[in-house]
ROKEMI-663261 format. One line per 5 residues: their letters; for each residue x, z, y of C-alpha. Coordinates in Angstrom, 3 decimals. Last residue first. Layout:
BEGIN
A> X:Z:Y; ...;
% end
This chain:
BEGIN
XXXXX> 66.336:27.757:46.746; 68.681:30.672:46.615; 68.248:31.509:43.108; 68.421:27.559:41.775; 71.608:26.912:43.801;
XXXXX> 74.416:28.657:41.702; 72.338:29.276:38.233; 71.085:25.707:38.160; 74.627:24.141:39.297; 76.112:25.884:36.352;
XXXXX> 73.649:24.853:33.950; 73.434:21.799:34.785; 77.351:20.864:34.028; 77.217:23.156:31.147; 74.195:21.042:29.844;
XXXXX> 75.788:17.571:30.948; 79.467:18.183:29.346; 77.655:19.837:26.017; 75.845:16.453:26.051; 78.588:14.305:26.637;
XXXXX> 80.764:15.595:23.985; 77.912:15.822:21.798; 77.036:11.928:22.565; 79.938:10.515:22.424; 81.741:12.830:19.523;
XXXXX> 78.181:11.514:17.257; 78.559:7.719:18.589; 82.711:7.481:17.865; 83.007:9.542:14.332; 86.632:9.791:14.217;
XXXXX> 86.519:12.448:16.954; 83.978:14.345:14.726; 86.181:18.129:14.281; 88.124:17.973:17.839; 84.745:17.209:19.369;
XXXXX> 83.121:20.203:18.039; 85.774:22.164:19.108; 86.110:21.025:22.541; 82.474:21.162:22.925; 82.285:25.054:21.048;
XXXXX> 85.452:26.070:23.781; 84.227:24.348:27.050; 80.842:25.301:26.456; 81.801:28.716:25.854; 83.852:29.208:28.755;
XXXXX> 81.545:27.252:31.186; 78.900:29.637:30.611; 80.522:32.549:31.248; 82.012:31.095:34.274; 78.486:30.367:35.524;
XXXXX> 77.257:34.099:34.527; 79.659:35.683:36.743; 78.628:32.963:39.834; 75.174:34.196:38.891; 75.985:37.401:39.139;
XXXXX> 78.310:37.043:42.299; 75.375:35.492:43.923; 74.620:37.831:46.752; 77.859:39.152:47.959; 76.966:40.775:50.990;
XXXXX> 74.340:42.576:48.994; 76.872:43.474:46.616; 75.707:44.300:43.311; 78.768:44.514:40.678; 77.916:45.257:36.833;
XXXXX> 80.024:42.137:35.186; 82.801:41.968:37.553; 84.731:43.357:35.305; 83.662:40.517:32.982; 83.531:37.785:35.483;
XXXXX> 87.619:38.508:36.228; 88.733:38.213:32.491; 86.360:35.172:31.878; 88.168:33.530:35.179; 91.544:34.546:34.025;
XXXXX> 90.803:33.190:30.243; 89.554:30.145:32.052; 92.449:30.118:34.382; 94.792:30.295:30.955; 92.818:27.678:29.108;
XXXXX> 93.121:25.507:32.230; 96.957:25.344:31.922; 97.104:25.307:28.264; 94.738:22.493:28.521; 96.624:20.616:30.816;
XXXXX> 100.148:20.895:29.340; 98.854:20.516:25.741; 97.129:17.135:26.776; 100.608:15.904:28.184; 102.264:16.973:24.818;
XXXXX> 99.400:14.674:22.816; 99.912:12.121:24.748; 103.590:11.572:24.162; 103.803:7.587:24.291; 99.913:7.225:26.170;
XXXXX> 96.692:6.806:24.552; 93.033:6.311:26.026; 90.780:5.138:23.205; 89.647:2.245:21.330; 88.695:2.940:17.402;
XXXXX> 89.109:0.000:14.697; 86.702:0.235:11.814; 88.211:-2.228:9.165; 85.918:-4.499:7.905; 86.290:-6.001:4.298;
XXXXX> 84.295:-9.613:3.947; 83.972:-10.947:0.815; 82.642:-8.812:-1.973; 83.120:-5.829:0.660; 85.811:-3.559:1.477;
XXXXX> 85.177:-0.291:4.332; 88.708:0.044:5.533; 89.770:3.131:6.306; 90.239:3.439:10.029; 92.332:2.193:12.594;
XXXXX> 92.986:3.989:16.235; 93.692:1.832:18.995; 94.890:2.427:22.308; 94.834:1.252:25.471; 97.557:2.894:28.004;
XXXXX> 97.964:6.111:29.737; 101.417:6.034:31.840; 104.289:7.922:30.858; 106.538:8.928:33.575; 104.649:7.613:36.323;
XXXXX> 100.968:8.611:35.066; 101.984:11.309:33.266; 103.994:13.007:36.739; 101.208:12.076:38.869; 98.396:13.928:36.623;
XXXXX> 100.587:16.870:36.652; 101.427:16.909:39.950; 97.846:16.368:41.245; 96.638:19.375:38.591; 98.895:21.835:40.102;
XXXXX> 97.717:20.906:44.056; 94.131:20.875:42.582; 95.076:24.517:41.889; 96.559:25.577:45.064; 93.775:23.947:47.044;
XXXXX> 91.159:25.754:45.046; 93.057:29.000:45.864; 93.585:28.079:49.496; 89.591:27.108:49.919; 89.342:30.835:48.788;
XXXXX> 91.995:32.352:51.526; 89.735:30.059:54.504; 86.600:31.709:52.865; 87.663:34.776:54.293; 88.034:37.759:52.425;
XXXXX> 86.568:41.395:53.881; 87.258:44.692:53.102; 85.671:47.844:54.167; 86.081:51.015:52.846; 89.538:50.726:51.481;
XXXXX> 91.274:52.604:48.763; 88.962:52.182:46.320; 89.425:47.943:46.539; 88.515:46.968:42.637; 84.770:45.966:43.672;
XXXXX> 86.571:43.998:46.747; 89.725:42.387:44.468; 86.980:41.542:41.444; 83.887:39.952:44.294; 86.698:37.835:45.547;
XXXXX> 88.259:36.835:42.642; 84.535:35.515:41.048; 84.427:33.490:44.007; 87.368:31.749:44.012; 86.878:31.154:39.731;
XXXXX> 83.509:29.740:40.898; 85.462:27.449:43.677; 87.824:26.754:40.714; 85.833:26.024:38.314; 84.004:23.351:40.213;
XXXXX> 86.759:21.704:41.923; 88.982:22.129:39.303; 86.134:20.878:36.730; 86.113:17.716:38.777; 89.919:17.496:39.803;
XXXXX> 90.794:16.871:36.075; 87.412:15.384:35.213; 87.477:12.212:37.397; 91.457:12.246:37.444; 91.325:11.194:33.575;
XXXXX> 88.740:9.391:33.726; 90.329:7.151:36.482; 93.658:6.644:34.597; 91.403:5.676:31.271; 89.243:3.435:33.610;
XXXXX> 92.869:1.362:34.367; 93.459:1.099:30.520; 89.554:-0.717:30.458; 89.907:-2.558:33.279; 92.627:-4.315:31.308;
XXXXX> 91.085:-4.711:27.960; 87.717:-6.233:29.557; 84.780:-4.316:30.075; 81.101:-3.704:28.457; 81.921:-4.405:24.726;
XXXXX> 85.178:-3.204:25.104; 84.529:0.217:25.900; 82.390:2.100:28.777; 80.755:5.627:26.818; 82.738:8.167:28.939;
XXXXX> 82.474:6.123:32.501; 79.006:7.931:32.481; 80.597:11.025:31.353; 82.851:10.891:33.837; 80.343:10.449:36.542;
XXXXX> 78.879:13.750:36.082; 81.543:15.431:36.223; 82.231:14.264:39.455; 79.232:15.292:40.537; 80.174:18.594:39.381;
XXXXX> 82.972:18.697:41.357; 81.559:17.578:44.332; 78.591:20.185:43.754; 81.332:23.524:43.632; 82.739:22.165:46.225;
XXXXX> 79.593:22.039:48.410; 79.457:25.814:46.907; 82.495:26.590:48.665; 81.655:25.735:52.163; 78.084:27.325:51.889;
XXXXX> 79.989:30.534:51.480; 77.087:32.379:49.386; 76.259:34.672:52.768; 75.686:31.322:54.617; 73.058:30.736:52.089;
XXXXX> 71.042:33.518:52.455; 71.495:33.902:56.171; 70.543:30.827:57.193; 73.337:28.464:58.848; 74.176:26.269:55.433;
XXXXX> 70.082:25.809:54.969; 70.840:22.027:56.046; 73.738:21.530:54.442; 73.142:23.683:50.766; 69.550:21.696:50.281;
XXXXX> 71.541:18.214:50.965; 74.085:19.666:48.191; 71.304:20.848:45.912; 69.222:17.762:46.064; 72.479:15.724:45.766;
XXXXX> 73.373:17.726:42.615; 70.013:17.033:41.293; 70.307:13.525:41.684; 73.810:13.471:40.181; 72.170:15.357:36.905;
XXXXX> 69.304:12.107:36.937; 72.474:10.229:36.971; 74.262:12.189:34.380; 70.893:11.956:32.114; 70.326:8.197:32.656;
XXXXX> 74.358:7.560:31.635; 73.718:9.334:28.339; 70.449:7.140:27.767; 72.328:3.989:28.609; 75.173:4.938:26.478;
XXXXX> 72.870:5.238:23.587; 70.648:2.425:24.312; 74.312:0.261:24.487; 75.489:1.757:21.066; 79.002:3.163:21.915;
XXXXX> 81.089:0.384:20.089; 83.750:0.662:16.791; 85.670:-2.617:16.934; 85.614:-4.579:13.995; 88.866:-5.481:12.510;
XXXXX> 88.321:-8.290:9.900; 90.098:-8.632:6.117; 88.538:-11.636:4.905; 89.476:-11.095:0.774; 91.784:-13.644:-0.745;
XXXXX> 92.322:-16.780:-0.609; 88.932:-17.477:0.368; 86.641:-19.757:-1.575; 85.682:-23.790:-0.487; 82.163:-23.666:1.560;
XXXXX> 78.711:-23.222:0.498; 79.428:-21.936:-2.840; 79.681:-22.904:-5.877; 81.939:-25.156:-4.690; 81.530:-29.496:-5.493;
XXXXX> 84.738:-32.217:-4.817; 82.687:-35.096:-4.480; 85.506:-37.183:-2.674; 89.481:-36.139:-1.971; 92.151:-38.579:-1.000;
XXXXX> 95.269:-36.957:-0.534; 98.820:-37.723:0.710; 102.399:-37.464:0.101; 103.410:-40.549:1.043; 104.966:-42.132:-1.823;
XXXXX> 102.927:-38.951:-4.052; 99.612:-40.348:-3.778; 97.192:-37.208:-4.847; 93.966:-38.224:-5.952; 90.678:-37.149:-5.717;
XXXXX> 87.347:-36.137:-7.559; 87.211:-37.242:-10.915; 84.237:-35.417:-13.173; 85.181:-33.349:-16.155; 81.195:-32.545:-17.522;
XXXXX> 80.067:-29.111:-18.052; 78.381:-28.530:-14.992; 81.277:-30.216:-12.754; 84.538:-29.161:-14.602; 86.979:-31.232:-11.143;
XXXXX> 89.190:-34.013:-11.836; 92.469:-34.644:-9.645; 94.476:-37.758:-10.634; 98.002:-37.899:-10.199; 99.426:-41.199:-8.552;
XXXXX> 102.812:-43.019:-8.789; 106.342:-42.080:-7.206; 107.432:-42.436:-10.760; 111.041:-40.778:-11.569; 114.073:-42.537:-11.876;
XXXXX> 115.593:-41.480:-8.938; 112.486:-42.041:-6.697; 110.801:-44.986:-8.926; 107.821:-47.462:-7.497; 104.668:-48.720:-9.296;
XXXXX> 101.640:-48.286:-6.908; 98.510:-47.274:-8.860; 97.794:-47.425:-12.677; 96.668:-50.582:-13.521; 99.127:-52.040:-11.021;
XXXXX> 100.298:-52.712:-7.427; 103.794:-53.498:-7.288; 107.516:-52.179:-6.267; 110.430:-51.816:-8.526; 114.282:-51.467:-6.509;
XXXXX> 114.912:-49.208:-9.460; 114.506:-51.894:-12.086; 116.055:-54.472:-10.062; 119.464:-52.604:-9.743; 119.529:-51.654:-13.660;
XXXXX> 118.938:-55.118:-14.623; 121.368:-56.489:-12.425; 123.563:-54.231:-14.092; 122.893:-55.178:-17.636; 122.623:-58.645:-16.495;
XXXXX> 126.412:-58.701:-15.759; 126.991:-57.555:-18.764; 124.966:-60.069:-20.588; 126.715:-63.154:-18.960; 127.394:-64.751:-21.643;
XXXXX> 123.609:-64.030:-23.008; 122.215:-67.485:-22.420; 120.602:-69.216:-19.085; 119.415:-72.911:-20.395; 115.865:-72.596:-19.762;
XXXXX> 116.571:-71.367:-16.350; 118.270:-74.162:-14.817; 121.655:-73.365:-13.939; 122.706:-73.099:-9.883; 125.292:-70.475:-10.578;
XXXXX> 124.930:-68.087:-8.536; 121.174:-68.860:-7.596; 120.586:-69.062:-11.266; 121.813:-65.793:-11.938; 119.537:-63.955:-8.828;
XXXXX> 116.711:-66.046:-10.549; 117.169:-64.637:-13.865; 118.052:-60.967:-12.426; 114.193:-61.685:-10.505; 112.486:-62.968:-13.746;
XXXXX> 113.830:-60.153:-15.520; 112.992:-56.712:-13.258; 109.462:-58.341:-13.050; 109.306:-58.419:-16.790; 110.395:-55.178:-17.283;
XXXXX> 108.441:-53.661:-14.498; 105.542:-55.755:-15.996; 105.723:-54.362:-19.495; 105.979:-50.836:-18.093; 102.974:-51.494:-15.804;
XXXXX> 100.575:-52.293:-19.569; 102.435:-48.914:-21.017; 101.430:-46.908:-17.839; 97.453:-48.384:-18.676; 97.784:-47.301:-21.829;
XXXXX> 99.077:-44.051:-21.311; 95.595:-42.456:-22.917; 96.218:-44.183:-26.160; 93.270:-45.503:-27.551; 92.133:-44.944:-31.809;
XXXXX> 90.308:-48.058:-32.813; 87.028:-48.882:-32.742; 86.992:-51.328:-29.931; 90.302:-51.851:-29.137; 90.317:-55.241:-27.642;
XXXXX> 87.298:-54.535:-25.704; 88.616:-51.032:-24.602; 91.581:-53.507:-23.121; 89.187:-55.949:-21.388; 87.532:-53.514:-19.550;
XXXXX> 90.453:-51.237:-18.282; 92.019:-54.684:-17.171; 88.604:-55.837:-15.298; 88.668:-51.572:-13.833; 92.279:-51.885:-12.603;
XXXXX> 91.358:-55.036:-10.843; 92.961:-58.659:-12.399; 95.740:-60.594:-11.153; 98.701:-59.334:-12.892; 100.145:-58.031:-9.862;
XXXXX> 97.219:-55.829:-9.094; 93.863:-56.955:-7.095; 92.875:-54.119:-5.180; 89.686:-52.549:-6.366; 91.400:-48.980:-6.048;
XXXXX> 90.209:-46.542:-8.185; 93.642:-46.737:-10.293; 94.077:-46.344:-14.198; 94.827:-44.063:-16.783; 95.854:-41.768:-13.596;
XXXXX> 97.261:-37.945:-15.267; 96.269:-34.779:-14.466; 95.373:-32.203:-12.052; 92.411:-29.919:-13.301; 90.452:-28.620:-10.714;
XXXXX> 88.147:-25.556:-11.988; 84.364:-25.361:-10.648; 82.541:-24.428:-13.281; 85.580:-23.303:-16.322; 83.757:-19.458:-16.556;
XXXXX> 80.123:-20.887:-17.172; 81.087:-22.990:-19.700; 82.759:-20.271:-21.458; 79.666:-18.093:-21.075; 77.838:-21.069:-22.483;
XXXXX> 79.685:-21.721:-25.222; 79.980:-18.089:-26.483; 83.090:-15.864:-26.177; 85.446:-14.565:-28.804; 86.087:-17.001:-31.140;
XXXXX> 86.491:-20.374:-28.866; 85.736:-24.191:-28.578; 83.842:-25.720:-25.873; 86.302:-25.524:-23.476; 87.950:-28.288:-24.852;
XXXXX> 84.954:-30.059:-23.227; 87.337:-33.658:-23.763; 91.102:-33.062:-24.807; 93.574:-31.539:-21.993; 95.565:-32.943:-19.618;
XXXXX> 96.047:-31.426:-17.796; 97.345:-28.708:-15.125; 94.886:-26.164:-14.005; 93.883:-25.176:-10.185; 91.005:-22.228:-10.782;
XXXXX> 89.267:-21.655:-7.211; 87.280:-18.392:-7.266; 85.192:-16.613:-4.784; 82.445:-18.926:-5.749; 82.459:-18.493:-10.062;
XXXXX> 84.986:-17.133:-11.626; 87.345:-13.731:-12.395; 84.421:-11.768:-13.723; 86.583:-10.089:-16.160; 84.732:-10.731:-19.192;
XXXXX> 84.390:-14.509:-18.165; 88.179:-15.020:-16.818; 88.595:-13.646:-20.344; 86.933:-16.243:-21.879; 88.538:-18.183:-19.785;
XXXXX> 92.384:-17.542:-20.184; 91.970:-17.692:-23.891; 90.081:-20.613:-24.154; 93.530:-22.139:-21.667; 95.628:-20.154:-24.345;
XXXXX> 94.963:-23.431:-27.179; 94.954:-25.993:-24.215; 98.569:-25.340:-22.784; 99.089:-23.102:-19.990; 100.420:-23.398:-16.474;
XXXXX> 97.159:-21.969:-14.316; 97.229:-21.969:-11.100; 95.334:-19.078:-9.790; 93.356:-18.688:-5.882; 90.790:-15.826:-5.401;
XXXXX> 94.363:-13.206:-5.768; 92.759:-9.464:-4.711; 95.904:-8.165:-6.620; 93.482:-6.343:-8.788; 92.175:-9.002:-10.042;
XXXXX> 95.294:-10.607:-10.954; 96.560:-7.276:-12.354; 93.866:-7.803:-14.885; 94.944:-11.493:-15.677; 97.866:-10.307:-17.074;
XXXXX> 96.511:-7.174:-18.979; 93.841:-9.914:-20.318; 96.722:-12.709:-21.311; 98.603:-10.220:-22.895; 96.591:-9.969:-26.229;
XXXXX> 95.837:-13.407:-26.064; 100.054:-14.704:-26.526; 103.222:-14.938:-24.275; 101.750:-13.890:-20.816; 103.221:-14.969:-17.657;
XXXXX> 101.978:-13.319:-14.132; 103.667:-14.605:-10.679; 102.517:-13.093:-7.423; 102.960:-15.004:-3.762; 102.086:-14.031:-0.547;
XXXXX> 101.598:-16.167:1.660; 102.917:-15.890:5.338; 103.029:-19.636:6.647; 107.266:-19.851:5.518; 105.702:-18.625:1.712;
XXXXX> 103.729:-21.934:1.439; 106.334:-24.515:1.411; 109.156:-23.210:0.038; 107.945:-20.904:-1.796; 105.648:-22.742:-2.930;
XXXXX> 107.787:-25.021:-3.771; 110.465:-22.865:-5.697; 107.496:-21.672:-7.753; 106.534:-24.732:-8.841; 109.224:-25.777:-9.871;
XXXXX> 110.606:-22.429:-11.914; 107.003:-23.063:-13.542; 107.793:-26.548:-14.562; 111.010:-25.915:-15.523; 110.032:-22.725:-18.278;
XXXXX> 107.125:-24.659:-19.307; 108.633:-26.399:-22.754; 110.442:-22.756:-23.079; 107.523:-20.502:-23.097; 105.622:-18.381:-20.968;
XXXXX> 102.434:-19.305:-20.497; 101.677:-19.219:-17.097; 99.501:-17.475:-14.505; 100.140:-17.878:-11.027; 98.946:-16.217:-8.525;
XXXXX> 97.802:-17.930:-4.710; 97.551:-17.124:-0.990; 97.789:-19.507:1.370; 94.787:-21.875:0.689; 94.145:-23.980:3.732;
XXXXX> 92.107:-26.366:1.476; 94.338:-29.218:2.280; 97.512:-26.932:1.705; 96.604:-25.659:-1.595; 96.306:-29.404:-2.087;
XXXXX> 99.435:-30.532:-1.011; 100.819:-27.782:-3.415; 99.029:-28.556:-6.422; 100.247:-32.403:-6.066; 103.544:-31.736:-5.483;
XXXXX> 103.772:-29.249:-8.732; 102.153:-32.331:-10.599; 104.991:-34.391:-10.645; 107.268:-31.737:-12.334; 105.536:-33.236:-15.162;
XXXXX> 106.977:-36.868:-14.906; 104.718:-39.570:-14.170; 104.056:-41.989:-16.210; 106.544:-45.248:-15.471; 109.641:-44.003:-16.639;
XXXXX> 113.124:-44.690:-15.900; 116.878:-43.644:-17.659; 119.840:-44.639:-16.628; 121.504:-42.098:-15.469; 119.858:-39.596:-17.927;
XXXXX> 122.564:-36.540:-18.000; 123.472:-36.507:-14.404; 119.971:-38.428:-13.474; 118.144:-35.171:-14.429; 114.131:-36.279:-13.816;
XXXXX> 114.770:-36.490:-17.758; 114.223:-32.686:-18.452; 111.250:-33.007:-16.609; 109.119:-34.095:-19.786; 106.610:-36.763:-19.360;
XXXXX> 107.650:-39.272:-21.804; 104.612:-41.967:-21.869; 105.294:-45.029:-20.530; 109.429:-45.468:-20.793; 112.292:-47.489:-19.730;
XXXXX> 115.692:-47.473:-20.502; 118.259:-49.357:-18.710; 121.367:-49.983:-21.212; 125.021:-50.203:-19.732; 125.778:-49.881:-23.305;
XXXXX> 127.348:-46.208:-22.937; 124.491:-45.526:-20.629; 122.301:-45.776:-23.820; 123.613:-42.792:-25.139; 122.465:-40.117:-23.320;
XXXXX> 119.256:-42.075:-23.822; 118.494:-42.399:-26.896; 119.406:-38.381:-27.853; 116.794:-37.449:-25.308; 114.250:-39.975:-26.595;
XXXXX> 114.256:-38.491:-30.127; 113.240:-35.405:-28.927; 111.069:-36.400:-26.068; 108.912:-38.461:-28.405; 107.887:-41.990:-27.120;
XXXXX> 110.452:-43.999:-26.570; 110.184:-46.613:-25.480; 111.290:-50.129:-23.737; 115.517:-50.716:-23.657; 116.998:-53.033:-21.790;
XXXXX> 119.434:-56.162:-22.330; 119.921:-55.667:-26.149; 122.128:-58.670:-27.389; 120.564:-60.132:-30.300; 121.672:-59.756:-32.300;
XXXXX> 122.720:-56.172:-34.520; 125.212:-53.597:-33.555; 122.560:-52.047:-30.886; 119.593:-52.205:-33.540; 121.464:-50.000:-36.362;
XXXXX> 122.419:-47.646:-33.264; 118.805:-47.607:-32.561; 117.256:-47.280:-35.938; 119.924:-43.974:-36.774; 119.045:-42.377:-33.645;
XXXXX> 115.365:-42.311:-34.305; 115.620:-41.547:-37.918; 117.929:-38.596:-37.168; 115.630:-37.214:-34.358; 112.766:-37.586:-36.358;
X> 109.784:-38.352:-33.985;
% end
């Protein structure tokens, strides 16, 4: 593998006879580079079995040159097509970063990339120069999440890589380790700071891409026998002698050589009809070319797979093997003329192929359905009693206990809480009950449910409660005396402020479904993110501010107006107490369930069933101290 040697032997060959027609070898990259920038100069074709080195796939500086092992950058289609047969989108790379790999990482990188990145991969590099990197490099790997690595390393770092794949806990089922060969038998056997069975127990599982010795196929080659007769007959000839693994690419070279002959022969004979057995070299120019032209039109079946050349280059077959408890066991094969795959016995330590990463999965937070039906059985049994109390309010309407309490106003009072009541039963309906649409049409109806519900309610009781305040605060007049008709207008002045309101967010900005996401909760596989659906609208936040400034103020009003009212006995008025107490109640419900919910609102079954609760017990509450004295 002298450069000088090498050079020196083939010019000393050129200038002697016989004419050179082709050239067959060699086999060091450094003396073969020097061979064959010069062998164009002859009109030489050079052929050879075991140069791998992608430096010659450049037909600018090797025109001539052909090969019949494939050429490393070979491999990169191989990895690729099958990242894509296992769906894998997601890979790192970890290389060794140094010049003989500096191409064949560039290639692969510009592939996937190509390939890969175009499907929404996302790609990381790491390179390392010697062990004490290799663990900072493969550290960031982990904590990139990557399940996926191809490995571009020679055999010496590949220990490396392992053993601290091993300490790192970067193998086993949620890895996939895609290595390019080859590399010597159980080289993984071999190491300082790990033991052979930890080792052994990192490599499980790791494809290795590397090259064919010989085909699978029982096909019949050109020479007549089946890859496994020749692979039979040539470990018989060899028998205790040192092999060559490119034996097989040697035994196709011969025959592209002798193909590429036997068909310039005939192509001279048919020009100028001379028997074969007296062809000579006058026309060795001529059969320098011709040589040239049959060599790259190759195609056969041999030892090794289908022989054809892309540009020099062997469109031929690269094996992939699999470390199957201890043992390198084939598994597949990548044929590069059609870019294909044939895959059999591949093994996972797991039941299925790993991830490329994590499983990130939105799970929709859900009101329990036991819980919502429990909620919903308390509003009904609270619409029950409201019906009670409204029937109760009808037909006793003409007595003089209950006509004294404006009947009228109190049926109001019971619409509105019924109303109530049904909003929290349409509270606790998500996605698990009702579609996405219904669903941003129930947020409109909520919204008007409990609006015009507690306006209703409130408002009669807030009616009331002015009545009793402008009479107890009359000391002018004797007698005074407020129709009903001026109390329905107070109600009807307010719902008339909360129908604009409501009808201006609605057509302006109209309440839509939302989702709220939540820290995700990761898992060895699996990492759920809690997704929240609520009511949202562009500037919902401003829209809440309007309405609950609005009824904050009558609430502050209605507090105001109970608490003079506080020590006021009107027989004529018989329930202002209670009425007093109602808006009491209502105040601090409002303000400790608003709070409450303001402080758990990320925390979807504890905010459902407070908020609902506090809802149902003012709710009850208020209709218990209105109807419960008079009944």
């Amino acid at each position: 593998c002298d450069p000088a040697i090498g050079t020196k032997v083939f010019f000393d060959a050129m200038y002697q006879l016989p004419p050179k027609l082709m050239l067959y070898g060699g086999t060091c990259s450094s003396v073969t580079s020097l061979i064959s920038m010069s062998a164009p100069y002859w009109d030489l074709t050079q052929l050879s079995y075991d140069v791998t080195s992608p430096e010659f796939s450049d037909r600018e500086k090797y025109p001539t040159f052909f090969r019949t092992v494939p050429s490393d950058l070979d491999f990169n289609p191989a990895r690729v097509r099958l990242l894509r047969h296992f769906n894998w989108t997601r890979v790192a790379t970890l290389y060794q970063d140094e010049t003989n790999l500096a191409i064949v990482r560039g290639t692969v990188h510009s592939q996937l990339e190509s390939s890969l990145v175009k499907a929404g991969m996302n790609f990381t590099a790491q390179g390392f120069v010697d062990a004490e990197s290799v663990r900072r490099r493969m550290k960031q790997i982990k904590e990139s999440d990557a399940r996926i690595i191809l490995g571009l390393f020679d055999e010496r770092m590949a220990r490396h890589v392992f053993c601290e794949a091993y300490k790192l806990n970067l193998y086993g089922k949620r890895y996939a380790w895609i290595l390019n060969g080859p590399y010597s038998s159980r080289w993984w056997n071999s190491t300082a700071d790990c033991t052979r069975d930890q080792m052994r127990k990192a490599v499980e599982g790791a494809l290795i891409s590397n090259f064919l010795e010989r085909s699978t196929s029982n096909h019949r080659t050109i020479s007549g026998k089946t890859p496994a007769e020749y692979e039979r007959q040539y470990h018989q000839r060899v028998s205790g002698k040192r092999t060559n693994p490119f034996h097989g690419y040697a035994y196709d070279g011969v025959w592209v050589i002798a193909l590429a002959l036997d068909k310039v022969l005939r192509q001279l004979q048919q020009e100028g009809n001379v028997p074969r057995v007296k062809l000579t070299y006058e026309r060795q120019e001529d059969m320098k070319v011709f040589m040239f032209d049959a060599v790259k039109e190759t195609d056969f079946q041999g030892v090794t797979g289908k022989v054809r050349f892309k540009d020099g280059d062997r469109l031929g077959t690269i094996l992939y093997e699999q470390i199957q408890e201890g043992s390198e066991v084939r598994v597949g094969e990548y044929f590069a003329e059609n870019d294909s795959i044939a895959l059999h016995s591949v093994q996972w330590q797991g039941d299925n192929p790993p991830r490329d990463k994590t499983l990130r999965v939105e799970e929709l937070r859900r009101v329990p359905l036991a819980l919502y039906i429990m909620i919903s059985v308390m509003a009904m049994l609270g619409i029950f009693m409201a019906i009670v109390f409204l029937f109760f309010n009808i037909k006793y309407r003409n007595q003089r206990f209950v006509k004294m309490s404006s009947p009228y106003l109190n049926t109001l009072i019971i619409v509105g809480c019924i109303f109530i009541y049904l909003f929290v039963c349409l509270l606790g309906l998500d996605g698990a009950l009702i579609s996405e649409t219904t669903f941003e049409g129930l947020c409109t109806v909520r919204t008007w449910m409990l609006t015009v519900g507690f306006t209703l309610a409130f408002g009669a009781m807030f009616s009331k409660t002015w009545r009793v305040h402008v009479i107890f605060t009359n000391t002018k007049m004797k007698k005074m005396a407020i129709k009903d008709v001026k109390l329905f207008g107070i109600v009807a002045v307010l719902l008339l402020m909360d129908i604009v309101i409501l009808t201006t967010w609605q057509v302006v900005d109209p309440l839509q479904r939302g989702l709220q996401t939540f820290p995700a909760e990761p898992g060895r596989e699996v990492t759920v993110v809690p997704v929240l659906e609520h009511c949202d609208s562009n500037n919902f936040t401003l829209w809440l501010a309007v309405i609950f400034v609005y009824k904050g103020l009558l609430l502050i009003f209605g507090c105001f107006l109970a608490w003079e009212t506080r020590h006021v006995n009107i027989p004529a008025l018989n329930d202002s107490k209670y009425i007093g107490m109602s808006v009491y109640n209502v105040v601090i419900m409002c303000v400790i369930g608003a709070g409450i919910s303001f402080v758990i609102k990320d925390r979807q079954n504890e905010a459902f069933v407070l908020t609902s609760l506090f809802i149902i017990l003012c709710t009850t509450i208020t209709l218990c101290l209105v109807f419960v004295p008079k009944v």
